[in-house]
KOLFIMAR-606785 format. One record per residue (C-alpha): x, y, z. Coordinates in steps of 0.5 Angstrom, whole numbers. Example, Ala and Ser with C-alpha at 12.3 -4.5 7.8 and 13.67 -1.06 7.14 Angstrom:
[[25 -9 16]],
[[27 -2 14]],
***
This chain:
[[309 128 297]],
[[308 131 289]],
[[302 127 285]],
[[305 123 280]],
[[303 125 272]],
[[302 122 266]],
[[308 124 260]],
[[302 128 257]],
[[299 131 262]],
[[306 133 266]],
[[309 137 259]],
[[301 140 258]],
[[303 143 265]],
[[310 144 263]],
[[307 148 256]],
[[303 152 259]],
[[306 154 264]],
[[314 158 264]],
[[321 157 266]],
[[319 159 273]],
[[314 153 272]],
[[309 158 275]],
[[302 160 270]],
[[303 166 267]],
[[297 165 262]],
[[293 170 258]],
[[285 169 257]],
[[280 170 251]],
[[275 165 251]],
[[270 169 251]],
[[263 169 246]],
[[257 171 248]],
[[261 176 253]],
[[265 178 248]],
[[259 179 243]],
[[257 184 248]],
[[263 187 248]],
[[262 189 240]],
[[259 194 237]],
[[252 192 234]],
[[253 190 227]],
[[261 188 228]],
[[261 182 223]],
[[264 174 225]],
[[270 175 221]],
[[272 183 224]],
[[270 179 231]],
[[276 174 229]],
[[280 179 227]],
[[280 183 234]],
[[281 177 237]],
[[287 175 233]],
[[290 182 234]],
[[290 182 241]],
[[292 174 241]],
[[298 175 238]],
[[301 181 241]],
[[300 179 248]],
[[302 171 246]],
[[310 174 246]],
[[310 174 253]],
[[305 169 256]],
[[306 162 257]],
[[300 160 255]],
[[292 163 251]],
[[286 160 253]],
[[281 161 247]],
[[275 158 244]],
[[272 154 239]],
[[268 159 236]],
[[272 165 234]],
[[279 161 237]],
[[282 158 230]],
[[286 163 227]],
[[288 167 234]],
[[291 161 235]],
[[295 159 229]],
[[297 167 229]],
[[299 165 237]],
[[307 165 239]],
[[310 159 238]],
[[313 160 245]],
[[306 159 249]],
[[302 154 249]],
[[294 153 247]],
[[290 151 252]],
[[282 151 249]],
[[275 152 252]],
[[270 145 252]],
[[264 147 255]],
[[258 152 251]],
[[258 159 253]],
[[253 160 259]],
[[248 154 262]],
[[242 151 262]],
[[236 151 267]],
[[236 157 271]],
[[240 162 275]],
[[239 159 281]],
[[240 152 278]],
[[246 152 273]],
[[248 146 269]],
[[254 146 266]],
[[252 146 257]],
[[257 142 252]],
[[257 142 244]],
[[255 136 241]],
[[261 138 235]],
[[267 140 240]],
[[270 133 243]],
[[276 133 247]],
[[279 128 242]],
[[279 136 237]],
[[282 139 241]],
[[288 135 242]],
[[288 133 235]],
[[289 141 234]],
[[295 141 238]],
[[291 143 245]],
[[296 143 250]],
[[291 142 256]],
[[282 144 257]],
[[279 148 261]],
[[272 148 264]],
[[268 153 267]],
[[263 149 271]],
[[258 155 275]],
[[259 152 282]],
[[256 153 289]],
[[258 147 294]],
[[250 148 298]],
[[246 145 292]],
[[245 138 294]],
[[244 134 288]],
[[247 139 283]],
[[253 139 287]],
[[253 132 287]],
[[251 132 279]],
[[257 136 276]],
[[262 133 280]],
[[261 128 277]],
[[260 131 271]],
[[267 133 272]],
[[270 127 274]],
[[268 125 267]],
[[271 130 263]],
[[278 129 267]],
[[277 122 266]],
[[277 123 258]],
[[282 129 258]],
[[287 123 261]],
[[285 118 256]],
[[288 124 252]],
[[293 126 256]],
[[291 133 256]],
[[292 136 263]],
[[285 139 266]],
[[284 147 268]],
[[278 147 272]],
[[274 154 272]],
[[269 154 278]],
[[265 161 278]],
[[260 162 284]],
[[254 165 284]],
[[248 165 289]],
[[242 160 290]],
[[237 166 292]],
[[233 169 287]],
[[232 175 291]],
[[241 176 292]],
[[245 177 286]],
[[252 175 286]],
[[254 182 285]],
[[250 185 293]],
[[253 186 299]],
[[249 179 302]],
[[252 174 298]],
[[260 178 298]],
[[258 177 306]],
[[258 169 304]],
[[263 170 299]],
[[269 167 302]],
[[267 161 305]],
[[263 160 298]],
[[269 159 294]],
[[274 156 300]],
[[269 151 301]],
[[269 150 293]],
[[276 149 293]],
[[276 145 298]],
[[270 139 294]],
[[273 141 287]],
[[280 139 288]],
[[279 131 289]],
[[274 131 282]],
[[280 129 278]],
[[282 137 275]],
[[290 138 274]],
[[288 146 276]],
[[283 150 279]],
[[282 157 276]],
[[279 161 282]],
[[275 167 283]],
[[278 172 289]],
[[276 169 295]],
[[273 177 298]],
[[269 182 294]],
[[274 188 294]],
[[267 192 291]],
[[265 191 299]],
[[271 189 303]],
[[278 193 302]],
[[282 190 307]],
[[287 186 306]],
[[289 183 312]],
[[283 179 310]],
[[284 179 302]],
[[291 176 305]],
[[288 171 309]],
[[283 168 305]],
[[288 167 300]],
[[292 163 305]],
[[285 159 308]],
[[284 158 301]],
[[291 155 299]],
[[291 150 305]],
[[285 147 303]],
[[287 146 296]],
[[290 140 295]],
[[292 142 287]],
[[295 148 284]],
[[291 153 283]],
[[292 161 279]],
[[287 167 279]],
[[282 169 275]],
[[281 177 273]],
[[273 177 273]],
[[274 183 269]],
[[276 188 275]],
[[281 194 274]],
[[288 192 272]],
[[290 196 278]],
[[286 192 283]],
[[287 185 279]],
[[295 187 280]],
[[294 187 287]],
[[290 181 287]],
[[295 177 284]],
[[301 180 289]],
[[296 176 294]],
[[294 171 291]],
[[301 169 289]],
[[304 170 296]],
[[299 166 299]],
[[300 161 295]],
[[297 161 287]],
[[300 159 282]],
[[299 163 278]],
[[295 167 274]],
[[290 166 268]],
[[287 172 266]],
[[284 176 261]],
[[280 183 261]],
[[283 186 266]],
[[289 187 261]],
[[286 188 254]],
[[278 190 255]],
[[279 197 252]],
[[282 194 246]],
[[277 190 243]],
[[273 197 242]],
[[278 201 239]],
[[280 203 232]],
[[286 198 229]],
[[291 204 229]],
[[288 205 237]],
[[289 198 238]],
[[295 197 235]],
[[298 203 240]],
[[293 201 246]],
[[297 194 246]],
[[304 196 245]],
[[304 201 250]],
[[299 199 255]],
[[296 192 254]],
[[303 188 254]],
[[306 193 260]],
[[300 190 264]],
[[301 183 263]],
[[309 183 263]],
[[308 187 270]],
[[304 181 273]],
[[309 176 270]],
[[315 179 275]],
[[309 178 281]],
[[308 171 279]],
[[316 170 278]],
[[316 174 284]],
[[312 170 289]],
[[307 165 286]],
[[308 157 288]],
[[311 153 282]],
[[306 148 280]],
[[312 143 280]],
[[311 143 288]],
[[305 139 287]],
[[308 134 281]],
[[312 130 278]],
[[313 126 272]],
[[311 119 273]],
[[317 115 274]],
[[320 107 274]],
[[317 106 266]],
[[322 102 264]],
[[326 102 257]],
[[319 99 254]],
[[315 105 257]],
[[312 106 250]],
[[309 99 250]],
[[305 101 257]],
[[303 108 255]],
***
């Protein structure tokens, strides 16, 4: 039976998804990534401005844009009206060290500023291993603090678990740890789903760059979405578009909701000359993000399986809510 929803959160969701109530929702939260992605010397407000370009050109299509707080403000008053704001409300990177990540907040971004500057949901990016013992257990609860919070404001919560490796000596990007892979994001999927989050916002469960079955890619989706208790969508990790479109096709069939990507639809733009840009989006961008639309309109699970609005309030729900 679908999850009953608070008024706030059930129209947060129905905001950033479409008319198919799947999410089509397009990425771009980066700032440290997206710093290094500049060339040297490129000032805060031509960052902006990039930023603002690629936003509103795509924002047409999507049905929602993740932004930030640092460079998100006027990208988001440049936005379409027809797609809804979801804002990041973690700090960009972590504290402790590669092997321990704890998740970092600005003291200056609250939950209460985004819903005050018209967010419509929040996502939160927790680096994440389901074997880490007690940090596992610590950002859990971190977790559940924040979904209570983003309650209290009726914001819908996207939870964005990234995985990464325990071991000093095996990076995240080695055939060792795409070996654990699966299992390491099925499993995550599985723990985070009960923490209190609306959406999970998930990794590909195998590493093409090791593994290029798609039987495999197929059922580990499938694993993936069985153990799902709540929707989830696809992120793209910055892979090709041509691969991220068959990701989603997978995904989508085996279950996701949807997608939530970013640079595997517009990283070439940020580089670009303004008059390149302008043609890049135009002509390659925004084909990219209408081509994983009809896949998502094609074959994603609507979130709306999972939900429902809450029922029975009353003709004086007003003074309950």
């Amino acid at each position: 039976m679908p999850i009953e929803l608070t008024p706030g959160r059930w129209l947060g969701l129905k905001r950033t998804g479409n008319p198919q109530d799947v999410f089509t929702i397009l990425a771009f939260d980066q700032r440290g990534s997206y710093r290094k992605m500049l060339p040297d010397g490129t000032s805060y407000d031509i960052a902006v401005e990039i930023k603002s370009e690629i936003v509103s050109a795509l924002s047409q299509d999507a049905s929602a844009v993740l932004l930030d707080e640092e460079y998100g403000l006027v990208p988001a008053l440049r936005m379409s009206r027809n797609s809804g704001l979801l804002l990041s409300y973690e700090k960009s990177g972590y504290s402790g060290d590669a092997t321990y990540r704890k998740i970092q907040f600005n003291p200056d971004w609250t939950i209460a500023k985004i819903k005050r500057m018209g967010g419509t949901a929040v996502k939160l990016l927790a680096y994440y291993h389901p074997e880490s013992g007690a940090l596992a257990d610590e950002i859990d609860n971190v977790i559940r603090q924040v979904a209570d919070e983003c309650h209290q404001h009726d914001l819908p919560l996207f939870l964005e678990p990234l995985s990464y490796s325990l071991d000093a000596n095996i990076s995240k990007e080695s055939a060792a740890f795409a070996a654990t892979r699966p299992k390491v994001v099925i499993e995550t999927a599985k723990r985070l789903s009960k923490v209190g989050a609306d959406i999970l916002k998930l990794e590909f469960p195998v590493d093409v760059a090791f593994d290029s079955d798609k039987a495999r890619w197929q059922a580990s989706c499938e694993e993936l979405s069985s153990v799902a208790t709540i929707p989830w969508v696809l992120l793209s990790a910055g892979v090709a578009f041509e691969t991220f479109a068959e990701q989603t096709q997978i995904a989508c069939r085996a279950g996701a909701s949807g997608f939530l990507a970013g640079r595997a639809i517009w990283k070439e733009a940020v580089t670009m000359s303004p008059v390149d840009r302008r043609k890049f989006l135009l002509e390659t961008a925004v084909p990219r993000l209408q081509q994983l639309i009809q896949i998502a309109n094609d074959d994603a699970k609507p979130w709306t399986k999972f939900y429902q609005p809450a029922a029975g309030l009353g003709g004086d729900w007003y003074k309950q809510y």
